[in-house]
VMD Tcl script that builds the backbone (N, CA, C; Angstrom):
set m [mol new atoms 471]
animate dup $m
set s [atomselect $m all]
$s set {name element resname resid chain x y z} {
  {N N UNK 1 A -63.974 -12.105 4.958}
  {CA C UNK 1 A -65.118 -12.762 4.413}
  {C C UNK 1 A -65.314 -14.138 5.068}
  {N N UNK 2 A -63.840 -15.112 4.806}
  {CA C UNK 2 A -64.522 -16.015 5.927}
  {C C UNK 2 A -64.756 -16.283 7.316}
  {N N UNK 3 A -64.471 -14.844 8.045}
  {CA C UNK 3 A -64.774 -14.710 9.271}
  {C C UNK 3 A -65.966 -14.679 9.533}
  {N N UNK 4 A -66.547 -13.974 8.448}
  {CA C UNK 4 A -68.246 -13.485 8.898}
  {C C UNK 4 A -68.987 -14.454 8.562}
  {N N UNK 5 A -68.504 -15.302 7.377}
  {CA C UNK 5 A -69.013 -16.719 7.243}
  {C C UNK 5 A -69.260 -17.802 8.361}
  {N N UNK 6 A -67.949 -17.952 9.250}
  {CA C UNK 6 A -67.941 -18.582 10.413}
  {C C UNK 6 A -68.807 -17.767 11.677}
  {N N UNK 7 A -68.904 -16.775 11.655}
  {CA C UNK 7 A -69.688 -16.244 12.400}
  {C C UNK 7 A -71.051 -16.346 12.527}
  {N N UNK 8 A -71.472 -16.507 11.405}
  {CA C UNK 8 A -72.985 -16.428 10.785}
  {C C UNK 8 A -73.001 -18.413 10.937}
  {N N UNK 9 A -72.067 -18.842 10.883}
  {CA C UNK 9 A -71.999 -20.530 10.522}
  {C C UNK 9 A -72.931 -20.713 12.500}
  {N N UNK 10 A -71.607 -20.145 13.396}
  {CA C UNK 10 A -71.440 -20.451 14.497}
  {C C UNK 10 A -72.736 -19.916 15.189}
  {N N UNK 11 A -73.349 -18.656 14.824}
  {CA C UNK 11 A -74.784 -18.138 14.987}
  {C C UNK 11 A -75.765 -19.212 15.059}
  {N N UNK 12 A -76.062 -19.685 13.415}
  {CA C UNK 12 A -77.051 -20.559 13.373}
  {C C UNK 12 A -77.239 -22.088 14.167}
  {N N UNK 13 A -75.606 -22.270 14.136}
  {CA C UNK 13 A -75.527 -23.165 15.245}
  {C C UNK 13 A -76.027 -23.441 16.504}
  {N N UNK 14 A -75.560 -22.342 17.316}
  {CA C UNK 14 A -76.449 -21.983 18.532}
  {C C UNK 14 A -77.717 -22.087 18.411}
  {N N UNK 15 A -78.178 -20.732 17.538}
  {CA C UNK 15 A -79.483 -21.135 17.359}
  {C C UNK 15 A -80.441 -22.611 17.408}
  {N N UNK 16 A -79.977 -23.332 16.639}
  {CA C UNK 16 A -80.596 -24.330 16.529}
  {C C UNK 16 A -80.334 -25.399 17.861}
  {N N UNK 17 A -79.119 -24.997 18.513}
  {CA C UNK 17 A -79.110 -25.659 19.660}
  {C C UNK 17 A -80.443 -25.817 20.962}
  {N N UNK 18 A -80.414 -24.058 20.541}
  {CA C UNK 18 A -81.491 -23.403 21.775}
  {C C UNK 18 A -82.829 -23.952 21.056}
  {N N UNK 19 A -83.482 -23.633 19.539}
  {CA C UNK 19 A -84.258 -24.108 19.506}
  {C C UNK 19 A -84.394 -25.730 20.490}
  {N N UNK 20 A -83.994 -26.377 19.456}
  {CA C UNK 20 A -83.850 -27.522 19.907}
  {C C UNK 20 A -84.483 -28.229 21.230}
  {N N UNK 21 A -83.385 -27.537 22.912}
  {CA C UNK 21 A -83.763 -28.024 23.919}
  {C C UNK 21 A -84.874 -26.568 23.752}
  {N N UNK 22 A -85.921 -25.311 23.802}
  {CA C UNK 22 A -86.806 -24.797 24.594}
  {C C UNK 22 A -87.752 -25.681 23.784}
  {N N UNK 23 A -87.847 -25.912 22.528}
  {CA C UNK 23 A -89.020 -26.521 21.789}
  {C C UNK 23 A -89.931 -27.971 22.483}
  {N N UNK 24 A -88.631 -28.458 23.038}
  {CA C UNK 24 A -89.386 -29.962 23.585}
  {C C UNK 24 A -89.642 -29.833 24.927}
  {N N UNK 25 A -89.460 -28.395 25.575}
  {CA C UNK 25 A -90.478 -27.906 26.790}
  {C C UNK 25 A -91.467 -27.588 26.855}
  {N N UNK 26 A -92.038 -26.939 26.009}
  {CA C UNK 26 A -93.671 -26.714 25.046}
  {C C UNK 26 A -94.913 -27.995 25.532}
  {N N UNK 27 A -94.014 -29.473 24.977}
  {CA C UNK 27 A -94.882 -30.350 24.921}
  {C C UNK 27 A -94.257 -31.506 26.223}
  {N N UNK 28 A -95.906 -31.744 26.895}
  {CA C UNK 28 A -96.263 -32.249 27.943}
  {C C UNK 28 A -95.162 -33.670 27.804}
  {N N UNK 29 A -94.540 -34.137 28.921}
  {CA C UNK 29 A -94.072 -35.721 28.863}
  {C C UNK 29 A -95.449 -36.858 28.854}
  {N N UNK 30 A -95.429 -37.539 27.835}
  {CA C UNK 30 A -96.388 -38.529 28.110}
  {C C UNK 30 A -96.039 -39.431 29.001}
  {N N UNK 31 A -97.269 -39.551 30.141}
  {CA C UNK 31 A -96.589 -40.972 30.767}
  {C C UNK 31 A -97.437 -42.208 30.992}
  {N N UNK 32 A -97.033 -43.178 31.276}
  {CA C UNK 32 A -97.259 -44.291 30.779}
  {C C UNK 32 A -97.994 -45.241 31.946}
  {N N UNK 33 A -98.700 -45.596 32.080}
  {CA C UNK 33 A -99.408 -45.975 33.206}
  {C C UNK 33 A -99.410 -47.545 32.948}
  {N N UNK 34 A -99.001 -48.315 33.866}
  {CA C UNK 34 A -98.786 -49.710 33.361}
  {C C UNK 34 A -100.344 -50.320 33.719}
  {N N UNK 35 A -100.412 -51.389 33.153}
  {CA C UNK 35 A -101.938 -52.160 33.102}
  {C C UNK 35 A -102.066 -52.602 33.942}
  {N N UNK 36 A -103.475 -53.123 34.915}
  {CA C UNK 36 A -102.953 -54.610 35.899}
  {C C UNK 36 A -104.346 -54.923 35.979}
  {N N UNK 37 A -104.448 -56.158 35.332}
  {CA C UNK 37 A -105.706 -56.888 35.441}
  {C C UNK 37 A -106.213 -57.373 36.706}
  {N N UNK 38 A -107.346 -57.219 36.611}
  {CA C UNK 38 A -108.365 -57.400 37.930}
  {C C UNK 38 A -108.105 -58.870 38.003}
  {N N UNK 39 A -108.655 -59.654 39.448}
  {CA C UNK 39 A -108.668 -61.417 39.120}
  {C C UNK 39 A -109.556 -61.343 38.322}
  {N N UNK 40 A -111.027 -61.333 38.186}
  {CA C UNK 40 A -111.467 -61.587 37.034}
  {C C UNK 40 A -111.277 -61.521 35.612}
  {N N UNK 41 A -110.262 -60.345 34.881}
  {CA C UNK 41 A -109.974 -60.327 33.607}
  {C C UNK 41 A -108.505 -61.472 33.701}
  {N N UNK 42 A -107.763 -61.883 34.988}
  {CA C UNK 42 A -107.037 -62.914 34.893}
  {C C UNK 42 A -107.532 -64.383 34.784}
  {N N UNK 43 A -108.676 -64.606 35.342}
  {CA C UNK 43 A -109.605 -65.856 35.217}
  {C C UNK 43 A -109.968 -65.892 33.722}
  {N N UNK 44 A -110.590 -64.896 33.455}
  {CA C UNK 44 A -111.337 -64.963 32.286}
  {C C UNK 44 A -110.252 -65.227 30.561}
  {N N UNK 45 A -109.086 -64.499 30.924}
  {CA C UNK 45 A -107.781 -65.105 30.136}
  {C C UNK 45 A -107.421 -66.331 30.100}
  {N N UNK 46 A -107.425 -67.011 31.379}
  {CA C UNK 46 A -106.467 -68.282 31.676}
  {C C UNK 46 A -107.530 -69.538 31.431}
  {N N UNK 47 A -109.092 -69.110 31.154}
  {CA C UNK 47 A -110.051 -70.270 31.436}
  {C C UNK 47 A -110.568 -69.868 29.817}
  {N N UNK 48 A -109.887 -68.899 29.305}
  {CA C UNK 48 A -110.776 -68.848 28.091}
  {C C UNK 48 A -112.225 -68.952 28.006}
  {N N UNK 49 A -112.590 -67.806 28.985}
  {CA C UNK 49 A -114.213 -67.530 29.516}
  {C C UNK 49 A -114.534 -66.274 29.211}
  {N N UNK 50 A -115.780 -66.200 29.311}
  {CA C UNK 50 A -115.815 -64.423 30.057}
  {C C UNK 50 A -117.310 -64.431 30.984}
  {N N UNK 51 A -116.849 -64.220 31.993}
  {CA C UNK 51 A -117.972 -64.341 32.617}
  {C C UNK 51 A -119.082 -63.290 33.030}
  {N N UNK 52 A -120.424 -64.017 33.170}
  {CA C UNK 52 A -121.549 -63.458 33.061}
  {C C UNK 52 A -121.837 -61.635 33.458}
  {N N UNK 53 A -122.565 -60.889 33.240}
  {CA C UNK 53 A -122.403 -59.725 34.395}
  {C C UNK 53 A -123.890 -60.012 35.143}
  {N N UNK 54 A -124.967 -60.740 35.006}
  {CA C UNK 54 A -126.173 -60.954 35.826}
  {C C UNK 54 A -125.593 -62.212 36.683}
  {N N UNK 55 A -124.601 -62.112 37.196}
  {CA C UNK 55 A -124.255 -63.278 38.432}
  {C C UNK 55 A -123.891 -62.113 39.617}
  {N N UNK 56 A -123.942 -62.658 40.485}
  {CA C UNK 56 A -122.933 -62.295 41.579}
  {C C UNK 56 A -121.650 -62.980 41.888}
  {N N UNK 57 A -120.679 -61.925 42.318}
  {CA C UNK 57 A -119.491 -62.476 41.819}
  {C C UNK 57 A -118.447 -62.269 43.017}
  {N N UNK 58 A -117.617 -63.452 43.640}
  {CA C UNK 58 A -116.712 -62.853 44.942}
  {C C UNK 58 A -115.497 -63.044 43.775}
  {N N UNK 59 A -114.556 -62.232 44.583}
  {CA C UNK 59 A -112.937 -62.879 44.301}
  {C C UNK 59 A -112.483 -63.590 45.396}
  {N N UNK 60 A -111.543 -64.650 45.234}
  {CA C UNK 60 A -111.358 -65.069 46.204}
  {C C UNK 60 A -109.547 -65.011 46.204}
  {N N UNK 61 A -109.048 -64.909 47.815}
  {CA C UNK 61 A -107.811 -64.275 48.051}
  {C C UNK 61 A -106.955 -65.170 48.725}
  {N N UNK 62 A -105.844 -65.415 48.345}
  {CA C UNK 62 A -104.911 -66.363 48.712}
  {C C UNK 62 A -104.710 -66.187 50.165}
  {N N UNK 63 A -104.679 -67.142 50.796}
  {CA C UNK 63 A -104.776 -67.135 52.225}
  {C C UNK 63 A -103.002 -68.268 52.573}
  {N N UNK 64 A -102.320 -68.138 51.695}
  {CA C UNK 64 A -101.097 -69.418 51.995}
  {C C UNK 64 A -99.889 -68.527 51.762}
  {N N UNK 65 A -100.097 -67.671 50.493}
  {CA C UNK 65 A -98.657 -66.499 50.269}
  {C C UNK 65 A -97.884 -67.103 49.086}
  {N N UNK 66 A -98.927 -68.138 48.403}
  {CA C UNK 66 A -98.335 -68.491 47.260}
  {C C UNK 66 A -98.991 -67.804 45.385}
  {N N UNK 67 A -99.496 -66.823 45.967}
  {CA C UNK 67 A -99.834 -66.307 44.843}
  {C C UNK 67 A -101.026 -66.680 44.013}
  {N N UNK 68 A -101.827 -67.416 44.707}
  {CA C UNK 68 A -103.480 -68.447 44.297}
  {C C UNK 68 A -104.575 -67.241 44.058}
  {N N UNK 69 A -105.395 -67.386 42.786}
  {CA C UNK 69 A -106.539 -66.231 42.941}
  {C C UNK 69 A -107.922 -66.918 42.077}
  {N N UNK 70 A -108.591 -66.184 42.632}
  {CA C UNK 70 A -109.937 -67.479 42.006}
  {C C UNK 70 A -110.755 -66.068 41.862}
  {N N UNK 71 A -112.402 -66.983 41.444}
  {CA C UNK 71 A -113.499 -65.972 41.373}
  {C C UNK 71 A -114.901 -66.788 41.494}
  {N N UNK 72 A -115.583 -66.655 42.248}
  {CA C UNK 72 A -116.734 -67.729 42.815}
  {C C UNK 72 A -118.297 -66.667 41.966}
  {N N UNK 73 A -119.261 -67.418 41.206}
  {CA C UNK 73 A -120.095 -66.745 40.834}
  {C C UNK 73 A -121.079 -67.470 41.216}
  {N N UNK 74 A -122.568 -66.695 41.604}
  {CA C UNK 74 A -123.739 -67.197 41.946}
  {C C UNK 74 A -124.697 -66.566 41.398}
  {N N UNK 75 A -125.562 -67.817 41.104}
  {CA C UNK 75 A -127.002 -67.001 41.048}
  {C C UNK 75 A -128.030 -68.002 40.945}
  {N N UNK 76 A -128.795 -67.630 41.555}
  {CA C UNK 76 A -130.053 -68.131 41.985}
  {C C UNK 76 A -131.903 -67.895 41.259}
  {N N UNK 77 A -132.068 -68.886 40.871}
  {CA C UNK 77 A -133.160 -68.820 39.741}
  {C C UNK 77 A -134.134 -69.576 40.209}
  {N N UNK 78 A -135.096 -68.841 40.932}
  {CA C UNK 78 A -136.314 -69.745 41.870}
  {C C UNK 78 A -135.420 -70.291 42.720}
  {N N UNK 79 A -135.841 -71.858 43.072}
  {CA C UNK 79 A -134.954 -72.490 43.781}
  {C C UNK 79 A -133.683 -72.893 43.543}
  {N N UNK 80 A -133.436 -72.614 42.388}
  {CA C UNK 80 A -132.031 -73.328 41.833}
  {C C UNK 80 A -130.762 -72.566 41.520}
  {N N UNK 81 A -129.668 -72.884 43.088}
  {CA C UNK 81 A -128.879 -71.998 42.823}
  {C C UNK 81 A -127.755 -72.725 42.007}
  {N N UNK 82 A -126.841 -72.139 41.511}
  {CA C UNK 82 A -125.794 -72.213 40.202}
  {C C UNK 82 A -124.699 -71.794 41.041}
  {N N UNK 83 A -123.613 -72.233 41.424}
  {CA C UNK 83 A -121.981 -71.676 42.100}
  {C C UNK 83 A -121.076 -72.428 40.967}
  {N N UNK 84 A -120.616 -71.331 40.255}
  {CA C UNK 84 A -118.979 -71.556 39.833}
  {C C UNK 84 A -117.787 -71.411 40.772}
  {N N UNK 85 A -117.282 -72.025 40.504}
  {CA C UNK 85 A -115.637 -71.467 41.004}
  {C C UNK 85 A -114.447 -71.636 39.801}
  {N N UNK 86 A -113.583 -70.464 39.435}
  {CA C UNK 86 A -112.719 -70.641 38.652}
  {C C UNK 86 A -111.573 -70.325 39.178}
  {N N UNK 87 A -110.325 -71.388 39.473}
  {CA C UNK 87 A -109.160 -70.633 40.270}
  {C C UNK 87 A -108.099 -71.352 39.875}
  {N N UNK 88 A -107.344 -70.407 40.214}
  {CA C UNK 88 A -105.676 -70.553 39.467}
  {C C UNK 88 A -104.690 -70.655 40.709}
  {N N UNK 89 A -104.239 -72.029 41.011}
  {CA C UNK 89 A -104.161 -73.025 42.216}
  {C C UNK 89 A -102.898 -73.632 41.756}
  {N N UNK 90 A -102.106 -74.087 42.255}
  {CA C UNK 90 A -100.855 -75.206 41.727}
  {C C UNK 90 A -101.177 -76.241 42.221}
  {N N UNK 91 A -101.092 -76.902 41.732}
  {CA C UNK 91 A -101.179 -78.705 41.648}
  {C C UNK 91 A -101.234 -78.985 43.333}
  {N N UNK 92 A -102.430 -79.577 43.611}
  {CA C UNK 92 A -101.658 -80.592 45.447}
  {C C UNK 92 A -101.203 -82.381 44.923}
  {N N UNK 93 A -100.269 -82.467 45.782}
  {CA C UNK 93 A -99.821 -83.845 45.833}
  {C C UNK 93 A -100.599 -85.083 45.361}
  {N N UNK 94 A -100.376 -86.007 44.880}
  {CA C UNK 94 A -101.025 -86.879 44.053}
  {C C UNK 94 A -102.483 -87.459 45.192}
  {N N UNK 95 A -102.083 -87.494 46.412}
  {CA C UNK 95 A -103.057 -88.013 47.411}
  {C C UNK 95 A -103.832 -86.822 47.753}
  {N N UNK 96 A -103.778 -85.987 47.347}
  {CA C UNK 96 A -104.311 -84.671 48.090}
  {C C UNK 96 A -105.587 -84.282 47.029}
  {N N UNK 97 A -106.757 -83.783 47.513}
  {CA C UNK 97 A -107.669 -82.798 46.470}
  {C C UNK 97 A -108.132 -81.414 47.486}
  {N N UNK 98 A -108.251 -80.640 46.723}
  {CA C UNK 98 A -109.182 -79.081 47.015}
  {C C UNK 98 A -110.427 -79.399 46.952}
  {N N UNK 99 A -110.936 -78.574 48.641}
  {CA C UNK 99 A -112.164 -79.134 48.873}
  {C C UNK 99 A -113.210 -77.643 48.879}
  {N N UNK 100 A -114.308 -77.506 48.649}
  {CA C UNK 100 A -114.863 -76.026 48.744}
  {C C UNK 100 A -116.144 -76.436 49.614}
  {N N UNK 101 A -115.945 -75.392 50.247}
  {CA C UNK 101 A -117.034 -75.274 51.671}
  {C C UNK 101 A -117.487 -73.409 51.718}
  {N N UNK 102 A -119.057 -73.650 51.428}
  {CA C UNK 102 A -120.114 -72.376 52.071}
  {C C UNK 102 A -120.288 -72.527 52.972}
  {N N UNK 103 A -120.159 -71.380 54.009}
  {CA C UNK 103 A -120.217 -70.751 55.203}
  {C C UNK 103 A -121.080 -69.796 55.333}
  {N N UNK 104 A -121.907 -69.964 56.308}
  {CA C UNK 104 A -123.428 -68.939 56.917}
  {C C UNK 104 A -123.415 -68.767 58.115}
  {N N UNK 105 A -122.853 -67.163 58.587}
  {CA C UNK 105 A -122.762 -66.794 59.681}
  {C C UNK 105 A -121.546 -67.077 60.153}
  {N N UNK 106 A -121.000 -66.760 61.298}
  {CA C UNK 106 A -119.426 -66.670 61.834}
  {C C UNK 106 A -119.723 -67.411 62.997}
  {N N UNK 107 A -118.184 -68.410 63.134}
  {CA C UNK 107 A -118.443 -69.292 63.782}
  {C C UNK 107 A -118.888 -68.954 65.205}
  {N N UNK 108 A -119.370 -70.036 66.068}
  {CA C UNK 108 A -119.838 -69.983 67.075}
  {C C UNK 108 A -121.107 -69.101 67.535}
  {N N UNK 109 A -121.519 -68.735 66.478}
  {CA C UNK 109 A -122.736 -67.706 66.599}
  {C C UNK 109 A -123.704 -68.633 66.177}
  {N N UNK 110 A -124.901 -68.496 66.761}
  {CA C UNK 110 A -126.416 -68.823 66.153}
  {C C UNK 110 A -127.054 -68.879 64.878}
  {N N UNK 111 A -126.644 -70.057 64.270}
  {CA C UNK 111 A -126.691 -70.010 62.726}
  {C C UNK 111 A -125.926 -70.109 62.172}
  {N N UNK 112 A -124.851 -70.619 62.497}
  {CA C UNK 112 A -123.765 -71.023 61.744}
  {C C UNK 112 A -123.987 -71.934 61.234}
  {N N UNK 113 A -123.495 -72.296 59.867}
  {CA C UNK 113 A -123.760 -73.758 59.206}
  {C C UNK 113 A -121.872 -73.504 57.958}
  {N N UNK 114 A -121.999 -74.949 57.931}
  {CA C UNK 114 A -121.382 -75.165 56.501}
  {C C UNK 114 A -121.844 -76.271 55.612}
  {N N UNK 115 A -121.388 -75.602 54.584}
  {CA C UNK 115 A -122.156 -76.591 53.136}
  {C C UNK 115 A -120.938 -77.245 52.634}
  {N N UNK 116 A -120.840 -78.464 52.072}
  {CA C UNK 116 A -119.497 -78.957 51.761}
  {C C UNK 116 A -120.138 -78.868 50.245}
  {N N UNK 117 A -119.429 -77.835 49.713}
  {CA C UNK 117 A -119.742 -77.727 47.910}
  {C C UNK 117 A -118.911 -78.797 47.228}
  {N N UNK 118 A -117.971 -79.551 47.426}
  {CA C UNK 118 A -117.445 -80.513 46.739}
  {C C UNK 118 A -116.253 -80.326 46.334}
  {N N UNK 119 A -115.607 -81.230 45.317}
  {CA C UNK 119 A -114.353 -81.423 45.164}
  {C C UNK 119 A -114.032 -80.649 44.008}
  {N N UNK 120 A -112.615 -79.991 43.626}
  {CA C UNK 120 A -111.986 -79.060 42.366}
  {C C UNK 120 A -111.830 -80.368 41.908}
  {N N UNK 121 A -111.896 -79.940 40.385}
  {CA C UNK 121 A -111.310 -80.761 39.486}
  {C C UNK 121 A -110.279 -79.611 38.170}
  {N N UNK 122 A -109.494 -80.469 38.099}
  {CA C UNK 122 A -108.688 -80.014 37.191}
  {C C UNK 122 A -109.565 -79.566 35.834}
  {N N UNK 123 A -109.492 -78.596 35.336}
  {CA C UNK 123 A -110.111 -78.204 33.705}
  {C C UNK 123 A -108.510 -77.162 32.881}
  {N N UNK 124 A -108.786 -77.021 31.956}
  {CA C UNK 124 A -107.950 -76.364 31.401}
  {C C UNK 124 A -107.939 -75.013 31.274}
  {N N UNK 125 A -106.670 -74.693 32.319}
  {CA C UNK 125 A -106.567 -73.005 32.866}
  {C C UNK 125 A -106.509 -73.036 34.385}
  {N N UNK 126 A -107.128 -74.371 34.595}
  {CA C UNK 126 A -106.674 -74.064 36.286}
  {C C UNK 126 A -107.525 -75.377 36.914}
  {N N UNK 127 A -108.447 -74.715 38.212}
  {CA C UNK 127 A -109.336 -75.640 38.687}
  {C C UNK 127 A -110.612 -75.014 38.486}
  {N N UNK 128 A -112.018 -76.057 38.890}
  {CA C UNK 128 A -113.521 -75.494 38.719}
  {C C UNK 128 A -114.041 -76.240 38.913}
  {N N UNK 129 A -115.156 -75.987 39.774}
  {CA C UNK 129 A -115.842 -76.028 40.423}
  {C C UNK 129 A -117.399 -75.732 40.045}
  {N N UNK 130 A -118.288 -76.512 39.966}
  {CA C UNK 130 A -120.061 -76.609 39.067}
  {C C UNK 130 A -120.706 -77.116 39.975}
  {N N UNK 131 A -121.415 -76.430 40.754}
  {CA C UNK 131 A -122.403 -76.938 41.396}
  {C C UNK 131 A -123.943 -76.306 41.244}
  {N N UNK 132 A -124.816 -77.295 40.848}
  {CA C UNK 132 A -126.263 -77.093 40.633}
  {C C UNK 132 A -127.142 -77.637 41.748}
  {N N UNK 133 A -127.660 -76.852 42.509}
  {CA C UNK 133 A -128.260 -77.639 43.891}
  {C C UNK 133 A -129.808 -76.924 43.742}
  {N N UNK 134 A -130.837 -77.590 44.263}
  {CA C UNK 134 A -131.917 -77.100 45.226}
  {C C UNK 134 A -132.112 -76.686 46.847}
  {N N UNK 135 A -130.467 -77.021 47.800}
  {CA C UNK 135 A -130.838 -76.914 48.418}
  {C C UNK 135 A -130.428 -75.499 48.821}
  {N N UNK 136 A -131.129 -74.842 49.843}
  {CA C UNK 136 A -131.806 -73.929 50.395}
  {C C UNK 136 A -129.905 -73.225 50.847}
  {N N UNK 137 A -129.290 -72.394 50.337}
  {CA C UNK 137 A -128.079 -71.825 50.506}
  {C C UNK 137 A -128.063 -69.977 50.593}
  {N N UNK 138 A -129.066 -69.716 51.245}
  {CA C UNK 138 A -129.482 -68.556 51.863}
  {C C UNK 138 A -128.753 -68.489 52.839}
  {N N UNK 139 A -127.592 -67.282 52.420}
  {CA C UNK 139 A -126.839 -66.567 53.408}
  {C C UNK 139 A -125.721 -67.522 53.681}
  {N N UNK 140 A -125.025 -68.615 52.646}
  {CA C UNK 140 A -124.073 -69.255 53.154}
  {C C UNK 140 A -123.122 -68.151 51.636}
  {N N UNK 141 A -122.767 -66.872 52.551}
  {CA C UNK 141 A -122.055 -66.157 51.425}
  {C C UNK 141 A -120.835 -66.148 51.557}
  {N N UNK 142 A -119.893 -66.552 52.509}
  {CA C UNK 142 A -118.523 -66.849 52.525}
  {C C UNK 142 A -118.141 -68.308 51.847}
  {N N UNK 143 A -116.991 -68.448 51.013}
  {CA C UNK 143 A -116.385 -69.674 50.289}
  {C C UNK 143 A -114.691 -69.572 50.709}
  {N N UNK 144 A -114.876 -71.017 51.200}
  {CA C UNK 144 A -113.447 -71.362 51.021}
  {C C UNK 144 A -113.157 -72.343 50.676}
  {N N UNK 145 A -112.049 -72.529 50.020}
  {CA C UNK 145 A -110.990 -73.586 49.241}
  {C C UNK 145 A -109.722 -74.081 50.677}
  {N N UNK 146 A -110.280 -75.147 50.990}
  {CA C UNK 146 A -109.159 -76.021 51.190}
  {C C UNK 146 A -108.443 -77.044 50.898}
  {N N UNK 147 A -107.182 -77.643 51.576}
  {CA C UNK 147 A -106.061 -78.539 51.325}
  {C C UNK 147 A -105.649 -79.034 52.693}
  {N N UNK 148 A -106.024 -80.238 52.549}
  {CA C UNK 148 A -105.894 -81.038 54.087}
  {C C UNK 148 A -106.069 -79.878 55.102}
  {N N UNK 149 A -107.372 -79.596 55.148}
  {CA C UNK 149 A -108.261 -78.493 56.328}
  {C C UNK 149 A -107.263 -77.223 56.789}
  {N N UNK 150 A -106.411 -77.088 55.281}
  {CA C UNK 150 A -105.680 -75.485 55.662}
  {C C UNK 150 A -106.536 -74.833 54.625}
  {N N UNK 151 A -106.980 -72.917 54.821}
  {CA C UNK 151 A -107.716 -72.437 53.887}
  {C C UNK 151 A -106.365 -72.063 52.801}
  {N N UNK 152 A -106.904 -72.249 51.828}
  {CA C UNK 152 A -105.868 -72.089 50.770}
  {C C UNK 152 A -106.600 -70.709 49.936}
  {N N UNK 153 A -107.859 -70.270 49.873}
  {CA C UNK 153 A -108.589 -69.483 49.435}
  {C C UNK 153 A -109.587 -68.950 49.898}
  {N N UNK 154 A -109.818 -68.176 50.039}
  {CA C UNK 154 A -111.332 -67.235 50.996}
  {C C UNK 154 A -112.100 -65.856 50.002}
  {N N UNK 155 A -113.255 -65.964 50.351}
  {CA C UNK 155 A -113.582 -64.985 49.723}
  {C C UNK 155 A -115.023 -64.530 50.070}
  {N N UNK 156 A -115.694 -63.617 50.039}
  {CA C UNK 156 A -117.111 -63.424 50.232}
  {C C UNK 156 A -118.201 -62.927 49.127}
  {N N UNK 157 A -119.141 -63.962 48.650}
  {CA C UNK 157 A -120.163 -62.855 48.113}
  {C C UNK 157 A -120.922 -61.353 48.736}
}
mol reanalyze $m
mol bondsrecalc $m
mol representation Tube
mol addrep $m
């Protein structure tokens, strides 16, 4: 009697072993796809913004290898164009500022110009950049960010 007991014990045992591992072959492994924010949903975090979707919008790309990422927006209303810049930059030296310059056309070609858009200023989340102009900035769609005339940032509308 208690053989067949242990038998029947040692049965169900198995059993439930095998259940066990074929059951969780049935169902698919979920897997997990990690997140990675665009520069813009990183701008828009770090500046506590969210920016427009009727702008035009570059990213702009670290050109030094220190990990710098920005986002330049435009738009133009009659004559009056509007350039943001929002970028996430580390500090330059107390004598030093970030300078931003539009570019129209590639150098040495017929029509080349640059626009000196002005100086970064520190805001909270990074640096930025507000410029409200009338003048005539048709086709100056490349931006760069420099630091004592190295590009520290590039980017194109």
């Amino acid at each position: 009697m208690i053989r067949i007991i242990l038998i029947v014990l040692v049965a169900v045992a198995v059993l439930a072993v095998i259940i066990a591992f074929t059951g969780n072959r049935d169902q698919p492994e979920e897997l997990t796809i990690p997140q990675t924010l665009s520069i813009e949903d990183e701008i828009e975090k770090a500046f506590n913004v969210e920016i427009p979707d009727d702008v035009e919008k570059a990213e702009l790309e670290d050109k030094t290898g220190e990990d710098s990422s920005g986002i330049a927006t435009r738009k133009v209303v009659g004559a009056l164009a509007t350039i943001t810049l929002l970028l996430d930059l580390s500090e330059p030296e107390a004598d030093q500022e970030y300078q931003v310059v539009l570019i129209k056309g590639e150098e040495g070609t017929t029509g080349y110009a640059q626009y000196q858009a002005g100086t970064l200023r520190l805001a909270k989340g990074g640096y930025i950049l507000e410029l409200e102009t009338t003048d005539d900035l048709n086709g100056f769609d490349k931006i760069v960010v420099t630091l004592n005339g190295e590009t520290v940032l590039e980017g194109s509308f």
